[in-house]
C-alpha positions as CSV (number, residue, x, y, z in Angstrom):
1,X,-28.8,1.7,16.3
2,X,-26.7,4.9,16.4
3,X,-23.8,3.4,18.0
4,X,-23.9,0.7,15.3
5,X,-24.4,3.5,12.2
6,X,-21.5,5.2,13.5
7,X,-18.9,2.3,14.0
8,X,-19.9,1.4,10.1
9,X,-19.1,5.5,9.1
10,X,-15.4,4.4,11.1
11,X,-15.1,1.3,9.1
12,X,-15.7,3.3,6.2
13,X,-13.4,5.7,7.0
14,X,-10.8,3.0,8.2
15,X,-11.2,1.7,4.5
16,X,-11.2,4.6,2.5
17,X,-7.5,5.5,5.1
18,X,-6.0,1.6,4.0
19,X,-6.9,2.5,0.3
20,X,-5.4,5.6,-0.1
21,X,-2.6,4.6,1.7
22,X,-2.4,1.4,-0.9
23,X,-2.6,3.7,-3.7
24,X,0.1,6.0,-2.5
25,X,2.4,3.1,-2.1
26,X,1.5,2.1,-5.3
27,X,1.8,6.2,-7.3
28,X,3.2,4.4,-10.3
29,X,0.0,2.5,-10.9
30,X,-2.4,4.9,-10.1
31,X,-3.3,5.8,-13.5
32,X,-4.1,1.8,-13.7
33,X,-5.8,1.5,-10.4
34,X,-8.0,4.9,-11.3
35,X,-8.9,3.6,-15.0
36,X,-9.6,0.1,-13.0
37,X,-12.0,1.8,-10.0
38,X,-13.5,4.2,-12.9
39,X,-14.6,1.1,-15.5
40,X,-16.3,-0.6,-11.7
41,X,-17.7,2.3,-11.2
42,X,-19.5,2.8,-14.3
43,X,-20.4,-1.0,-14.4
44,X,-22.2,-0.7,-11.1
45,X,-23.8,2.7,-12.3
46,X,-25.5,1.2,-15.1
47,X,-26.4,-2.0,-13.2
48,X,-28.4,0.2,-11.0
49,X,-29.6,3.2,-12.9
């Protein structure tokens, strides 16, 4: 179960590497993509909470 915890922390980490590389790429719309990822956020926060 371990091995398995640890590959999905690499996936993870493989994700959150592809994003930030996206977003770099992308520096002119980051103020778009951060207002877009802030509003999900605080749609799934108050789903939840």
């Amino acid at each position: 179960m371990k091995f398995l915890a640890d590959e999905c922390v690499d996936r993870q980490i493989v994700k959150a590497e592809v994003v930030t590389d996206a977003l770099k790429i992308h520096a002119g719309e980051l103020p778009h993509a951060f207002t877009v990822i802030t509003s999900v956020t605080v749609r799934i926060r108050r789903k939840f909470f």
